[in-house]
N, C-alpha and C positions, 0 to 999 in steps of 0.2 A: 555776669560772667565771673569765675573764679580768674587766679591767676594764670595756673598753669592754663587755661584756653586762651585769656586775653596775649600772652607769651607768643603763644603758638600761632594767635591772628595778627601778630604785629610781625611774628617772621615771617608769615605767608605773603603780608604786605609791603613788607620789604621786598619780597622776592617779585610779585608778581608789577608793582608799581616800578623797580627799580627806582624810586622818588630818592634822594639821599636822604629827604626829611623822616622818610620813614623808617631807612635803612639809620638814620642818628637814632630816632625813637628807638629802633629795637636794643642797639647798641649800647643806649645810655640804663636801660630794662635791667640787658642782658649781666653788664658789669654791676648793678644797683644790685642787684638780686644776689650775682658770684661775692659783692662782698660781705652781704646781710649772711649765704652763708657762711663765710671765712669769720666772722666776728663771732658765730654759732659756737665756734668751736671752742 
């Protein structure tokens, strides 16, 4: 899986589990990711 799909099945999973573990995973992704770009710049 690329990123952007693994991304996108970790928010589905989040959503469709409501698990927090999963809703953490996406979360820790989601900010890993906003700061890889922010340091881009």
């Amino acid at each position: 899986m690329d990123g952007e799909s693994l991304y996108l099945a970790g928010y589905d999973n989040a959503v469709v589990s409501e698990s927090w573990t999963s809703v953490v995973f996406w979360a820790v992704d989601f900010f890993a990711r906003s700061w890889d770009n922010f340091s881009a710049l």
